[in-house]
N, C-alpha and C positions, 0 to 999 in steps of 0.2 A: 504493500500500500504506500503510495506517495503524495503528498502534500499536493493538492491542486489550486490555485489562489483564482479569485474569479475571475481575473484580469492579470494577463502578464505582458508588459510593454516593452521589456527589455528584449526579445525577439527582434520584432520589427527596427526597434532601436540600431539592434549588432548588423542589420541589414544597411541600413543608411548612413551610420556612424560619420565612416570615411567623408561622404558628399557632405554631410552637414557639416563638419568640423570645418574642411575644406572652404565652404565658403562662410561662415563667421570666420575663420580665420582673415578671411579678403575683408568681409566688412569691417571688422578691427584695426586694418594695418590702415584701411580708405576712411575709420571716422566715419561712415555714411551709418546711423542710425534711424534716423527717421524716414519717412518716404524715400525717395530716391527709385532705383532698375529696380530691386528684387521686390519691391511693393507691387509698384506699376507690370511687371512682369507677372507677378502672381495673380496680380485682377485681372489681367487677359486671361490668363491660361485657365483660371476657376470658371470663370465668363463662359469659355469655349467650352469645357469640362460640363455645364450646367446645359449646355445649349441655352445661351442667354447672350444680348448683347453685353450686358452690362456688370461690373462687379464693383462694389467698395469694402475696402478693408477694412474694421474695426476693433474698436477693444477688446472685446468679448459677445458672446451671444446675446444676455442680456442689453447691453448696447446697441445691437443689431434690432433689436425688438423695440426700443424706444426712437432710434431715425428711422426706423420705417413709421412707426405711427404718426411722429412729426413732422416728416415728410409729407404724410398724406392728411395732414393740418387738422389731426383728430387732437383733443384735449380739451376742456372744462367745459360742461355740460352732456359731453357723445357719450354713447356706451358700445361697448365692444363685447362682443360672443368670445367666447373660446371652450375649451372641455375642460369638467373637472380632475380628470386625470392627466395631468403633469405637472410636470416640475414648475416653483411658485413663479418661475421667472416670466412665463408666458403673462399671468397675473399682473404680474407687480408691474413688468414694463406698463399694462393701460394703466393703474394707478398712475405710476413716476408720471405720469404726460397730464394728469389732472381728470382723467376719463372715467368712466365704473366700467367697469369689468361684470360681465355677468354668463351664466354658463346652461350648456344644453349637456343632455346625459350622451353617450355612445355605443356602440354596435356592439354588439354581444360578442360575437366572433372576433372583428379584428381591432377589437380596444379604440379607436378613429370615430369623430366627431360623423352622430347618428343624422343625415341629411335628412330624414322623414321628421325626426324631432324637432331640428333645424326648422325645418318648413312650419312644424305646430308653435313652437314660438312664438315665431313672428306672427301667424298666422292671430294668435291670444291677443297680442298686444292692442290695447287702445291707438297706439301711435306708433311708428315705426321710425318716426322723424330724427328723434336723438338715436339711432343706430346705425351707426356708421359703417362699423367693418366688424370683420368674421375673422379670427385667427385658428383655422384649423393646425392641427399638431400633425406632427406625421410622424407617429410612435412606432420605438423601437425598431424602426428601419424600411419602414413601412408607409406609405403614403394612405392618406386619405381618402376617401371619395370625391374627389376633386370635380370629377364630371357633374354630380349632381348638386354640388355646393354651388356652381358657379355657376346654373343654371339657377338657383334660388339666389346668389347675391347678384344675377344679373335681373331678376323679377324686382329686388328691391332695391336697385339700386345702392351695394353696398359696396364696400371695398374688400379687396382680402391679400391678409398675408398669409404665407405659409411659414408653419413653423418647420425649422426643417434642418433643425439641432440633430437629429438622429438619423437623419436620411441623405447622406451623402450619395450621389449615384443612384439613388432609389429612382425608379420609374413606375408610371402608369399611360397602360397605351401609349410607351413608345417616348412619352414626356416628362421631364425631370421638375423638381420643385424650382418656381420660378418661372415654368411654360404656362402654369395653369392665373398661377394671380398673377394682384397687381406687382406683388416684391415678396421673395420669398428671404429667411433669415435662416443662417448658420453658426453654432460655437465649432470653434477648435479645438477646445478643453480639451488637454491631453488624454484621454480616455475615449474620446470619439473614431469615428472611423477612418477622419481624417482628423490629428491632433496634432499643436505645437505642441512647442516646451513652456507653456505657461499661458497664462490666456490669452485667445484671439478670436475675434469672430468677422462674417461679412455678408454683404447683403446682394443678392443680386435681380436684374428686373429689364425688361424688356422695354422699359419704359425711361425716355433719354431724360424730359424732367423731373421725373424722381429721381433718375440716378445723379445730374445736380443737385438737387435738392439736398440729398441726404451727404454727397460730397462735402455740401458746403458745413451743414449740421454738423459733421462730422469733425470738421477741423477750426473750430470757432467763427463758424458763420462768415468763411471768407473762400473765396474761387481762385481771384488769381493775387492780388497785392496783400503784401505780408500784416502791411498794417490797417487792411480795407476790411471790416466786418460787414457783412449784409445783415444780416438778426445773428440776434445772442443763440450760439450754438453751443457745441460741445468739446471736450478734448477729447476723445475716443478714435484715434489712427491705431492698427495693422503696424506694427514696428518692423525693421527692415529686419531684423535678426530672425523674427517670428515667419515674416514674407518668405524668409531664404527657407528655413524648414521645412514649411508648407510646401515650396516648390518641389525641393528635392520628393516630399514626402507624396503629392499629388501623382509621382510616375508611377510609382507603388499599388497607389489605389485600385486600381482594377483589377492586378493579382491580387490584392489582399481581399475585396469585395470576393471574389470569388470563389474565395479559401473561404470565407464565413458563409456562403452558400452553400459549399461542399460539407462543410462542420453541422451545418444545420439539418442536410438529408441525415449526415449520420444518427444523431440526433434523433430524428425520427423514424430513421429506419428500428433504431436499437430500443425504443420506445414503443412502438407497434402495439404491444400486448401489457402496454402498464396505465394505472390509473391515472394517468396524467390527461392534462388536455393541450395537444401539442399544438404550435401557433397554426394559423390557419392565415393562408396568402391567399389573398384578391384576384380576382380573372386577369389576366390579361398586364399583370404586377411585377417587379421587380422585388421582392424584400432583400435589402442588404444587410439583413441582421446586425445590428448594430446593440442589438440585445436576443438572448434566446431566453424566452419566456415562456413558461405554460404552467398551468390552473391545476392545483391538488385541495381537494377536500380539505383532508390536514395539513395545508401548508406549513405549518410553526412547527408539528411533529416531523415535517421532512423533512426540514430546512436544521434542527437541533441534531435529526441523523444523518446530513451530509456535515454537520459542524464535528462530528464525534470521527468523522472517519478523514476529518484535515481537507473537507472539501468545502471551498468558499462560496458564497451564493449572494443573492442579492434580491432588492422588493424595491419596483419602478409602479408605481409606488401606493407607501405604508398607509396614507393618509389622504383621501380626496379634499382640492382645494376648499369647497363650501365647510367643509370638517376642521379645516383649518383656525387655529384661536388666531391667526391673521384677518379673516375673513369674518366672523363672529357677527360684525358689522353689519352683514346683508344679510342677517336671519335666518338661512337655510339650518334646514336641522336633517338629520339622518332618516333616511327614506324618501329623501327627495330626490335625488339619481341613484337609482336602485344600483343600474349597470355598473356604472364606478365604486359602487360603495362593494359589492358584492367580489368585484373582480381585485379590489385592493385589500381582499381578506384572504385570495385564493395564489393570487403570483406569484411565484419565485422565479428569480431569473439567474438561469444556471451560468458556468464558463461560459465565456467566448471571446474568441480572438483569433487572428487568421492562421496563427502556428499552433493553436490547440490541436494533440494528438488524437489520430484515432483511439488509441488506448486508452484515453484517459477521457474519452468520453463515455467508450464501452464501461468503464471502470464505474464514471458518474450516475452512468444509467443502471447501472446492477444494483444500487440503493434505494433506486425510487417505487 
């Protein structure tokens, strides 16, 4: 029996080591930290990567989530849709911009923002006037229902981002995050499928005045003259050192996307006859696992005996946001999105990563 950690980075790392060093090396002797080639080089190439004209670099994911909403001139008084299951950052960016944040339950099956619920929503509402935009998530590697989202935020005139933190290279029908909205948003948190060495995130969009927009946002509200602000923006740049890793690390990506698809048949090949409920892909979808997730009864009981046999596991996630003492504020109580509530009592989400061994997943799955 061997120690399995639920995440091991050092792999892909021993793979790039050399190119990355290589070029921080160059940015160090050149002084070039900020902007500069390896920024402006890495927005095209994600750009083209994304099937998209457009890319901007920035801070982090979180960041990415608050210039797209300010870009598209949402804050004090709009409200913004999104799902109760994920991470708080999709939240808190509509707060950070002045907006309410408010939420639709999701799909039994593929965890992603439920577009029939969508539609009852809006459908309830007295007014649809202060609803501005939709931030579907495209969980765990997974894209959304995007076809029928934006067939409803084109009924109502809404905007949409995509959240698309976990969906590097993910597809539907052929289309990456970013084909379907207005601007779709990425982290690079070292843990993702594409990750720096520390935080980065960026925005990309088919759309040439948002991608000013959020350009300028970006870099305290200025385009071209150092000391020319247009409105009060933000300090959130993609750093050059971040840019260079990404680069090197973006040639990767497709081998490694690929290896966590192959990870994943394993997965469910060796799962076939266990009580698990193993993830379930969309027609005509991409999942780039960017998490392997699936639904047990006794999640806590599983999850204490993959702890006992030194296997690491994980809960994306513990607590739905309405559940959250963050959110407290908007009154939701338990049993108001059954789906989320139910699904965030059953998850665990086992190894994954693109040099995980066969063995050692035969190994993971002989416990469940």
């Amino acid at each position: 029996m061997s120690q399995i950690p639920f995440m091991d980075l050092s792999d892909c790392y021993n793979q790039v080591y050399d190119e990355i060093m290589e070029k921080i090396g160059h940015l160090i002797d050149n002084t070039r930290f900020i902007g500069g080639e390896e920024v402006n080089k890495f927005e095209e190439e994600f750009a083209e990567y994304c099937n998209t004209e457009y890319c901007i670099g920035c801070g982090n994911g979180t960041d990415a989530l608050v210039l797209a909403l300010r870009a598209l001139e949402i804050g004090q008084g709009d409200k913004v849709i999104t799902v109760p299951n994920t991470f708080i950052a999709t939240a808190e960016a509509v707060t950070n911009v002045g907006a309410k944040v408010d939420f639709v339950d999701v799909e039994e099956d593929t965890y992603t923002m439920d577009p029939e619920k969508l539609q009852n929503y809006l459908k309830n509402q007295d007014s649809t006037d202060n609803i501005k935009a939709i931030i579907p998530v495209h969980l765990y590697g997974q894209m959304a229902n995007m076809e029928e989202i934006m067939k409803i935020a084109r009924e109502y005139g809404l905007k949409v981002i995509e959240d698309s933190a976990q969906a590097h290279g993910a597809e539907l029908n052929g289309k990456r995050p970013g084909e379907y909205g207005d601007i779709a948003t990425f982290s690079f948190y070292p843990g993702k499928n594409l990750g720096a060495f520390g935080d980065a995130g960026a925005l990309v969009t088919n759309n040439e005045g948002l991608y000013k927009k959020v350009k300028m946002l970006a870099n305290h509200g200025r385009l071209e003259e150092k000391y020319k602000h247009r409105v009060e923006g933000y300090n959130s740049r993609l750093d050059s050192i971040q840019a260079a890793v990404l680069r090197v690390k973006l040639n990767y990506l497709e081998e490694w996307t690929e290896e966590r698809i192959k990870n994943a048949k394993y997965y469910d090949d060796f799962l076939t006859d266990k009580e698990v409920v193993t993830p379930v892909v969309r027609k005509n979808a991409r999942h780039v696992y960017h998490l392997y997730v699936v639904r047990a009864n006794k999640r806590d009981e599983l999850r204490n005996e993959l702890s006992n046999e030194d296997i690491s596991t994980g809960i994306h996630y513990p607590i739905p946001l309405h559940l959250q003492p963050a959110y407290e504020y908007l009154g939701y109580k338990e049993g108001e999105f059954p789906i989320s509530e139910n699904v965030s009592e059953e998850i665990i989400s086992l190894p994954m990563w693109p040099e995980l061994s066969n063995s050692d997943i035969k190994e993971i799955c002989s416990y469940l």
